[in-house]
Structure formats: C-alpha cells, structure tokens
N, C-alpha and C positions, 0 to 999 in steps of 0.2 A: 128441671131435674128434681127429682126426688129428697127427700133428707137424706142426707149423705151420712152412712155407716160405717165406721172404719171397721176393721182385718177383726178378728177374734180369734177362738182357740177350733173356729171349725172352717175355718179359711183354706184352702190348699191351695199355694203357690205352687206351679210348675216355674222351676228357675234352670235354663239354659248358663254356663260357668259360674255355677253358684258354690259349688264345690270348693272352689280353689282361689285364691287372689283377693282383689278387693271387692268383688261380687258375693264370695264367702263373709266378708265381715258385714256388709251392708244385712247378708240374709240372717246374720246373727241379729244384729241391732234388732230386725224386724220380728225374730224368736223373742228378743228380749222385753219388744213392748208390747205384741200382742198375740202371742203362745200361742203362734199358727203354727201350720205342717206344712213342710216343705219336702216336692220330690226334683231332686239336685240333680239336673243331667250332667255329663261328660263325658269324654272321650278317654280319659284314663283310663286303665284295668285297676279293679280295686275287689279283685278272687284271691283266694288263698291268703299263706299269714308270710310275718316280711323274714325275707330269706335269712338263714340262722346268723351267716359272715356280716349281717349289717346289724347285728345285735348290740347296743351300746355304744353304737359309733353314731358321731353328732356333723354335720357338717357335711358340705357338698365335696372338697377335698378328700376328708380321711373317709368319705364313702367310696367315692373313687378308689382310692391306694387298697382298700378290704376289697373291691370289688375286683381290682387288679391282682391282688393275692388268691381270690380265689380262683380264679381263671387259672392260675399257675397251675394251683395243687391242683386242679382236675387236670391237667396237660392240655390246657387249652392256650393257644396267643392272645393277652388284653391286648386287643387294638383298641384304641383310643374311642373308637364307635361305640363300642361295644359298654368299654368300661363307663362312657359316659351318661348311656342306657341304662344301664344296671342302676349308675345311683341316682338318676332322677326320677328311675321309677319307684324306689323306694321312696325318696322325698314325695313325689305324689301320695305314694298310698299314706304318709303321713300327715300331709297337710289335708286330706280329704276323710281319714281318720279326726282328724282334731279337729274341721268345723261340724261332724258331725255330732260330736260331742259337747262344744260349743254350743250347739243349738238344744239340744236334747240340757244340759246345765241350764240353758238360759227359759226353760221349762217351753219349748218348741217340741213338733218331732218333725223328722226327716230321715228318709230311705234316696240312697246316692244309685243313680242307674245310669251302667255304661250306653251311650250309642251317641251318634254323630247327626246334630241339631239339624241339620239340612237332609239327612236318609230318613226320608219320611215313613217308610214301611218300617225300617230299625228301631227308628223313635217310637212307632206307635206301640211296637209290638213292646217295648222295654218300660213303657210308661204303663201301660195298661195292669203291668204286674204289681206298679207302686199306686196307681187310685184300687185296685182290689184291696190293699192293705189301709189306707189312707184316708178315700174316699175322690169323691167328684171333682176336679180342679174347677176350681173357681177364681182364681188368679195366673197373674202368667207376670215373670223377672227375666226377661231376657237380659243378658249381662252377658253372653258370651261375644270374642272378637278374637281376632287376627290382626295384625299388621306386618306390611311387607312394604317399608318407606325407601321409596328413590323417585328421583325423580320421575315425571312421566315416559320422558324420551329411552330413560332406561329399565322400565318397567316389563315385565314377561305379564303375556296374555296369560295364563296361569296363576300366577299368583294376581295379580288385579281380578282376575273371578271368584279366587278362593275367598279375600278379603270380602268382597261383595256379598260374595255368598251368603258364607257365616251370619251376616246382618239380618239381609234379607231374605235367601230363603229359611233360615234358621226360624225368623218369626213369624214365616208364612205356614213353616211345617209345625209351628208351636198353634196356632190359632185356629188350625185344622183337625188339630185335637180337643177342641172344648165347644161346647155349646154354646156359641154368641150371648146366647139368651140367658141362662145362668151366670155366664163371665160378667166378676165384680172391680175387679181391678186387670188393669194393663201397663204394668211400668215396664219403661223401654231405656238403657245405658245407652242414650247417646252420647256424642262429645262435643267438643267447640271446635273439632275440626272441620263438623257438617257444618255447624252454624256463620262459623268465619272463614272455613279454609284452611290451609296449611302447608309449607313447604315439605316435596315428596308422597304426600299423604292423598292425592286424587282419588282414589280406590276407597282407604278409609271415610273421609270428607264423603263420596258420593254413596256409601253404604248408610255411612251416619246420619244422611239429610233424608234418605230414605224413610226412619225410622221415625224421625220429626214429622213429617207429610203422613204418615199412617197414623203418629197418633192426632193431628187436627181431622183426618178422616174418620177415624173411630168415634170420636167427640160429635161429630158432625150426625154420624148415621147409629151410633150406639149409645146416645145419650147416657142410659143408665151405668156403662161403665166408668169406672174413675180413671182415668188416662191421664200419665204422666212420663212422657219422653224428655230425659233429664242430659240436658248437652254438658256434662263435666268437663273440666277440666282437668290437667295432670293431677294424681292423685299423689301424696306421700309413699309410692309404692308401686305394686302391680304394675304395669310399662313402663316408669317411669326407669330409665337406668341412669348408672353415674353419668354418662353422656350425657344422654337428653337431660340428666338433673345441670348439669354445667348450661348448657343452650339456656334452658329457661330462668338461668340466674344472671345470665345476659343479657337476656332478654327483661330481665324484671318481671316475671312471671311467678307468682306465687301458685305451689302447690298446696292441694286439700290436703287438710289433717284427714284422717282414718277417723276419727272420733266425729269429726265438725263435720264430714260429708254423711258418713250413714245415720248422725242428728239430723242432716236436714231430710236424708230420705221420708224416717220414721215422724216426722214433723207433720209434713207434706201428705201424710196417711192420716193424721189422729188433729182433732180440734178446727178452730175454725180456717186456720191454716188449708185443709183439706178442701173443706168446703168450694173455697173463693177459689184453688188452683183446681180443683174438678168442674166446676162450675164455666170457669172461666179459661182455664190459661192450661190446655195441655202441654205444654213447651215451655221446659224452664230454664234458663241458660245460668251454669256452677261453674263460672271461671270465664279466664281473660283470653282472648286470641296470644297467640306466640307473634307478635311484632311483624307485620310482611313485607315480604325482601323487596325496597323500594325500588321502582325505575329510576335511577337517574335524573336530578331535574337536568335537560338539557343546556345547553351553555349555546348554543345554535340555535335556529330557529327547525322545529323539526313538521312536516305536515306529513297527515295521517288520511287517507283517504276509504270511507265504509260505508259500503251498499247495506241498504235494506232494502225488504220486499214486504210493501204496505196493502193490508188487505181487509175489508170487511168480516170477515170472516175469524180472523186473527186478533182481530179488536171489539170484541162482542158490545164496550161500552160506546160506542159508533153509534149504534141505536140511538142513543142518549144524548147524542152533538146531533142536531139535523135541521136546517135551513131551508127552508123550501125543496123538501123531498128527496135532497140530499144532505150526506151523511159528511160534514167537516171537522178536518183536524184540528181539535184544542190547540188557542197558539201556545197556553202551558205546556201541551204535550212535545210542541216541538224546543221548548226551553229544557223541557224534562229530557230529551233525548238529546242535545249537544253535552248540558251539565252529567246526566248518569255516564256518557260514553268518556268524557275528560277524566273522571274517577275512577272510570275502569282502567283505562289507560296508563295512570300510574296512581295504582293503590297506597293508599296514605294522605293523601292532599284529597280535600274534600271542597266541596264549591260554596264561596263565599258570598261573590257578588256573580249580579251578572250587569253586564252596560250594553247600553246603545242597541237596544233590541230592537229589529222593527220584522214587521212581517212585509213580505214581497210580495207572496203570492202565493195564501195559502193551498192546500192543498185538499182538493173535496174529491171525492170517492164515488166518481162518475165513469161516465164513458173514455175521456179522456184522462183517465189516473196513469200514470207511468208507470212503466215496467219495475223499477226501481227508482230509488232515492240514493243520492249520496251526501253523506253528513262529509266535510270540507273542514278540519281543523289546525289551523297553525298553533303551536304550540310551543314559547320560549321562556326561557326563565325570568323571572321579577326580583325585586327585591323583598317580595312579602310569599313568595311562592313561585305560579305559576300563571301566566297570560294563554287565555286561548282564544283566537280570534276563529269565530264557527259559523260555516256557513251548511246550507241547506240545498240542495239543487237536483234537477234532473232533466233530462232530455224531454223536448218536445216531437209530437210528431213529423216535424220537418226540419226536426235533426241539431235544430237550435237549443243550445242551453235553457232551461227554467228556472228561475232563481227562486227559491219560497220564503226562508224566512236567514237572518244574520243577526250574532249579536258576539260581543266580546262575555268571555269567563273567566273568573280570577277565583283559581284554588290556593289554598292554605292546608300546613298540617293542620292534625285537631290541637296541638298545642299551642299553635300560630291564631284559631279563629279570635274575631273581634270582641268584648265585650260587648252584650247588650247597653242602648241606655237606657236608665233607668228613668220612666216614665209613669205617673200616676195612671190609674184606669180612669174613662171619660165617666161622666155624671149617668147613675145606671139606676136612678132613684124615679123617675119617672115610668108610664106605663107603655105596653107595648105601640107603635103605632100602627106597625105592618103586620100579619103573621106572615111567615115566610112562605107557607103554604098556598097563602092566598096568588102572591108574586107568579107562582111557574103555574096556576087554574088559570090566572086572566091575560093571560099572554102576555107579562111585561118581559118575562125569560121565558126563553124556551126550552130550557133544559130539562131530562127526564133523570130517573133519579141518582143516574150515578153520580151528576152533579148536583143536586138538591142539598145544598150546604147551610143554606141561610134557614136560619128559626124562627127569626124574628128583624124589622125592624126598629132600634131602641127610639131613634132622633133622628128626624130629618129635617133642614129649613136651607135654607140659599146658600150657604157654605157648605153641606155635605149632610153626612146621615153618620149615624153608629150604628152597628146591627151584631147579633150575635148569632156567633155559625155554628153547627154540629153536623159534622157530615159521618153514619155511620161506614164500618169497614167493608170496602168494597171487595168480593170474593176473589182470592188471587186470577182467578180463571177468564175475572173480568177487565185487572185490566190489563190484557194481552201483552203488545208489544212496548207498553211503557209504565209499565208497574211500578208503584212508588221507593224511589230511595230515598237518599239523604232532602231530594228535591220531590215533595209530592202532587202532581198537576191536578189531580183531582181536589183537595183540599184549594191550594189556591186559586184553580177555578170559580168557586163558590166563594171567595171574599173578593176578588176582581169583580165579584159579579156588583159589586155597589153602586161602581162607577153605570152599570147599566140601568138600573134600578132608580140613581137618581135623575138621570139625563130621559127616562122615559117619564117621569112623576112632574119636574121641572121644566123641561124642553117638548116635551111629547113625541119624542124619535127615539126609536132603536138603532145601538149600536152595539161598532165591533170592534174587537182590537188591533188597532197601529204600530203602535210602539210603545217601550219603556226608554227614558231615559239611563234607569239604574233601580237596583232592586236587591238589598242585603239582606241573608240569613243568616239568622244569629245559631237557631240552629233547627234538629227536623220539624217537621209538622206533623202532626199522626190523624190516622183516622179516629174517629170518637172523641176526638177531645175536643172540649166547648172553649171557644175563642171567641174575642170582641174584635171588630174592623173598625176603624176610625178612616172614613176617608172625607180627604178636604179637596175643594174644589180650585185650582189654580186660574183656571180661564175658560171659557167657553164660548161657543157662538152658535150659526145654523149649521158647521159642518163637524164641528170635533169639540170634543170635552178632553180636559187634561185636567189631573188630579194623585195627590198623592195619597196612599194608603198607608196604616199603620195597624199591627196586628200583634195583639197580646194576649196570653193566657188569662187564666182565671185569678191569679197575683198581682196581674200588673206589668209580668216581665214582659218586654217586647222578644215576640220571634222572627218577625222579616218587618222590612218596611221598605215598600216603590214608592222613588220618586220619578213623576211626571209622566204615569202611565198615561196614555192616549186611547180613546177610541174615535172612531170615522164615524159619524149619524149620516142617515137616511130613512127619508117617512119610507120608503120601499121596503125598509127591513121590517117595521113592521107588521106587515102583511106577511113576507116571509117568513117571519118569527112564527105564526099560526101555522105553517105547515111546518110542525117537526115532525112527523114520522114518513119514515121512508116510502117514497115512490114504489108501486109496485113493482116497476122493473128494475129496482136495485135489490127489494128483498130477497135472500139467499146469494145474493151476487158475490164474488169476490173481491 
C-alpha cells in the first residue's frame, strides 16, 4: 500500500444518516479535524421554513400540544398520527438544520439531500446535484440503519428485508456512484451485533456482518482504498433507549461516550494509527457483546445427534492433507468439529480440555466416503462446567455402523477457564538446525501449505526437539467446513507435526496419529502468530511414538499443552507420504 494520506479540505464524503444521530456527530468530529465536504443523505424532508405554530416552542411534548392546537384552529381533528408527524418533522428539520451548521462552524462544508439510500435512480439523480456544487466523492460514511428487534420466530418478512436492506443495498447503491479508482476512503457503521450476535437482532447482526465481509473484500481487491468497517457498540445515544439503556446495565455493558467514539473514528483517519488499521486491519471491533442468553447446563444427561455432508469440494484445504493420492481428514479437524459444535450448542462455555481422543477410523475422501457423517454427543453437567462425551460415525456400504474418531470435551465459562502455568521459554540461544521449509521439500511431511506451520527446527536430540511455528492466515474460503474457532486445527496441525518430524530423523518411519491422552487450552491460538513447541518424548518403539507437547508464545506464556499424544509408524507411510497430490480420479471429485 501506498503512504497513507489522510481526509483534507478537498476530500468529499458521501455519508448515508449522516444528517441526524450519532452518524451526524461522528461527521462533525471528521469537519472538525479535517475541513472536508460532506453530501449528507436522508430521507427526511428538509424544504421550506419550520411552520410559524412551532416557533419558540422547545420540546417533543409542547411541540406536540402547538401542533395539536393548530389542527384545531384550522378545523381540523389532531389525531394522534397526525400530531405525532407534525412535531417530529420539525425536530428533524432541526436536528439536520444544526449539524449542518455544526459542520460548516467546525470549518467543513456540507449540502444535506433528500432521497432513500437503497433507490438507486433517487440517489443518483439527488447526489449528482450536490458533487456539481462540491465536487467528485472521493469518500463514502455509510452510517445509515434500521432496526426492527424480535425475536426471529416473530419476525415479518418485511421488515427483516427492510433492516437488510438499508445496510446492504444502501452500500451497494452508495459505491455505484463513485469511481472505484478515485475512492479514498470507505468507512462502514458496523456493530457488535454482526460481529457477536444478539438477542432479536438476526436481520440487523446479518446486515451488519455483511458490511464487515465487503470491507475485507475491498482491502483484498482495492488496496488503495483505506477501509474501515467499524462494529460499535451501544452508543451514549442514537438507538440506545432507556430500555435497552436498563438491559445493558444488566448486562454490564458499557456504552460509547459521543466524544470517545467519533475520537476514535477521526484517530483511525489521521497518524500512524491510520496507517497500521489501512494497511492491516479493515474491521475494528468498539465495544462488548450484550451477554448471550445461556442454554441451560443440563442437570440430565442430554444427547444431540448432527449430520454433516463431507466433500472435497467444500473443503478446498483437502488438497493440502493427501496420503497416497488421496485426500485425508486432519484428525484436528475432526477435534475441531466435536469441540466448535459443543460451543455452539450452548454459547458461553467454551472448550477447555479434550481427553481420551483416539481415531477409529479416519476418514479419506475416496470412492467409498459416506453419504454423511454424524457427530454423536452426550452432553451432561460437571462440576467445573460441561462433559461432552463425542463421537464420530457413519454407515458403511453394507449398512453397518463406521466408527471414526471419539473423544471426551470439557467446557467452561470464560470466567471459569484455567490459568495457564507459568513456564520459562526453552534455551532459544543456539542456531537453527532444520529450516522448516526444507521438512515438507524432502518428504519427511507431506503437507502442503495450508499446513506449513513449522519455520524452523531450534533442538533436536533423543528426548525431543523445540521448533518454532508461524503458520500465516488461511483464507476464510479455505478452510471450508471447519474454520478456526476458539479451537484452531490448522495451527495445531503444524506443532503435532514434531512428533513426526522427530520419529522420521530418529526412527526412520512415518507416521500418523492415534490418540491423545488429554490436551489443555489455556486459550485461542491465531493464525500469524509465532509460537515455540517443546515436545518430549515419553516412549517409543518399532510401532508407535508417545510424546507430550507444550506450546508457548513469544513471552513464555503457555497456550495448550498434550499429554501423551500418540502416532502409529510404518516404513509403508513413507512412500505414501511422497504421493501427496491427488490422484487423477479424485480431482474435481466431490
């Protein structure tokens, strides 16, 4: 990316509800630090001057009661519609009177035009009048929203597309008015209800994650623009009602100051600040989730029974796992799918350990893959949380059960997880011995690069190895059906991968994995970040290696540690290790 230049005085933001609410003070703050032009859409009328009966009168009430006295004296009935209308259209033309003014003090300019952000002919035709005055939009604030909160079962198709709408097509009819190639800025009002969720909120939450996904899109294919989709939180204001202000004080959710949220917008535009979140970080998350409405830990033992449908196609990072010309399921992947399903199941308990893992009978992506899978979980209360005892299975062609992999899961709130222990880092003063690169060139791994985690070998001798890992972030697209949560398979794929690394250098066989005894997360693991493995050797012989691994950050903190991982050897694997890429007749297969 280029050097990154913030806003000035010849900047033109098109800002969708910039007009009115907290979208109006944000677009002041932005007048105030860099005496741009702003053309302010909305859907209020803002013609003519405010009717004579509301002259001096202050207040949503006593606008009201003057609005209902004049209905009188003309001989007309204030129905309540009516009068309601009357004085909020005057509070509009006033609060859309005073950021204009706001802005224009705060040495900005800005011309406020009627039309509705999703009527794209409206839009154009209404804007086109304010760049002849203004000039070329070279920025875009979408800020405008709707909410229409109930639950989903009580939801009107109607309003769940208005809500959508607003978001998405509003920034699609906003983006179809500027020249890609000119556009310098892209900030987008998202909230923490895309990013977390929220009770009644489906509509808003899936308009808002909307908004997050277009600006890692934009960043991806319009580098030069500064993109910034901002998930706020409740703000001191604007949606906020005394209602929801009580919930979120229940909840212990603290709302944005007005002052402390449009400082960090105009932050986020100007200094190095800018830089590092253009460069790097289109999505910025401004605030906490609202607490989600727990399942019940069970008091019973309760089981859950869920099909999936496993496919080549669905899992692009498959390529990347492939054993003698076919394509096998990471057994992390099948740990990552018992643990992600246990947390969906009941949100708020997150997975802590896992025990007594073993694989059965994995599953390879051949002629004989099964139609479906089903994940098998009992699930009953603990005394530290939640016990899930998870199995894996599916029918074989002659109708008999398949068993593939089982292991137990034990959730905790986030309040509940364990401390890490605190552990020195291993001796990191001596030179590389492996590059990591060299490992997956000479066939001791055969993984391609979704797994390519290891950078380097630090220490290897008859008790184990230290090695340091960097796996970067793998495109959401790739990894399909088992995308990283709080449990990431791709990451701990590449630090398990020791145990192979050392049993091929010391033993001279490939192998595979068995079993875990037990395996603690202190807490996630992310892509990008540089980690050290420590793994010790428990026992070995000609058929299996056992060994415990330990895995800390660049401090020292421990993040997970298995004990008494297993893998099976055989010289046969590695010959099959040498054919990782898929057999003809699987490519394109499903």
């Amino acid at each position: 990316m280029a050097d990154y230049i913030a806003p000035d005085a010849e900047t033109v933001f098109l800002v969708s509800g910039g007009a009115k609410g907290i979208t109006a003070r944000c677009v002041t703050a932005l007048a105030k630090r860099f005496k741009a032009r702003f053309i302010l859409v909305g859907r209020s009328s803002y013609d003519g001057e405010e009717p004579s009966w509301a002259h001096g009168i202050e207040g949503e009430s006593a606008l009201k009661q003057a609005a209902a006295n004049d209905l009188r004296a003309r001989g007309e009935r204030p129905a309540p519609r009516a009068v309601r209308s009357l004085a909020r259209a005057v509070l509009s033309r006033r609060e859309i009177q005073g950021t204009l003014q706001a802005i224009r003090r705060a040495g900005g300019q800005a011309v406020y035009v009627q039309a509705d952000v999703t009527d794209g002919p409206g839009l154009r035709e209404a804007v086109e009048r304010a760049t002849a005055a203004l000039g070329q939009i070279t920025g875009i604030v979408h800020g405008a929203g709707v909410i229409a909160d109930r639950l989903v079962q009580d939801k009107a198709v109607n309003d769940f597309a208005r809500v959508v709408s607003v978001k998405v097509d509003g920034l699609r009819q906003m983006l179809a008015l500027v020249d890609l190639a000119q556009l310098r800025y892209l900030i987008l009002f998202s909230s923490v209800a895309g990013f977390y969720g929220n009770r009644g909120q489906t509509d808003y939450a899936a308009g808002n994650e909307v908004l997050n996904k277009v600006a890692h899109w934009m960043k991806h294919h319009h580098p030069h623009v500064h993109v910034l989709a901002l998930d706020w939180g409740p703000w001191d204001g604007g949606m906020v009602t005394p209602a929801l202000r009580r919930q979120l004080e229940r909840h212990h959710v603290p709302v944005i100051p007005v002052e402390s949220g449009s400082r960090l917008l105009t932050d986020l535009l100007e200094g190095p600040e800018a830089s590092a979140s253009g460069g790097n970080t289109p999505q910025v998350v401004v605030g906490t989730p609202i607490a989600p409405s727990l399942r019940p830990a069970p008091q019973e033992a309760v089981t859950y029974r869920i099909a999936r449908r496993l496919s080549l196609s669905a899992n692009p990072f498959l390529a990347d796992h492939v054993i003698g010309g076919r394509a096998v399921l990471p057994t992390v992947c099948a740990v990552a799918w018992m643990a992600n399903v246990s947390e969906q199941l009941y949100p708020g308990y997150y997975v802590q350990r896992v025990s007594d893992y073993r694989v059965l009978k994995g599953i390879v992506f051949d002629e004989g893959l099964a139609e479906e899978h089903i994940l098998e979980l009992e699930v009953k209360h603990s005394d530290v949380g939640l016990h899930c005892d998870a199995l894996i299975r599916s029918q074989g062609g002659n109708g008999r059960p398949r068993y593939h992999y089982r292991a137990q899961i034990a959730l905790r709130r986030a309040n509940q997880q364990a401390e890490p222990p605190t552990k020195g880092l291993p001796d990191l003063s001596g030179t590389e011995v492996i590059a990591g690169r060299a490992l997956y060139e000479d066939g001791t791994l055969f993984h391609g690069p979704s797994f390519q985690g290891i950078d380097s070998i630090l220490r290897m001798d008859e008790e184990g190895l230290t090695m340091r890992c960097h796996l970067p972030r793998l495109p959401w697209e790739m990894q399909g059906q088992f995308y990283a949560q709080t449990f990431n398979p791709f990451v701990v794929d590449a630090q398990l991968q020791s145990l192979l690394v050392w049993s091929r250098h010391y033993l001279g066989a490939a192998g595979l994995p068995l079993r875990i005894a037990g395996g603690t997360l202190y807490r996630p693991l992310h892509f990008d970040e540089v980690t050290y493995v420590t793994m010790r050797v428990r026992s070995h012989s000609v058929r299996n290696v056992v060994a415990d691994v330990m895995v800390q950050d660049e401090q020292g903190a421990v993040i997970m540690e298995v004990d008494g991982a297993e893998i099976t050897l055989s010289p046969r694997l590695g010959e099959l290790f040498r054919q990782n890429h898929l057999a003809p007749s699987m490519v394109g297969g499903g």
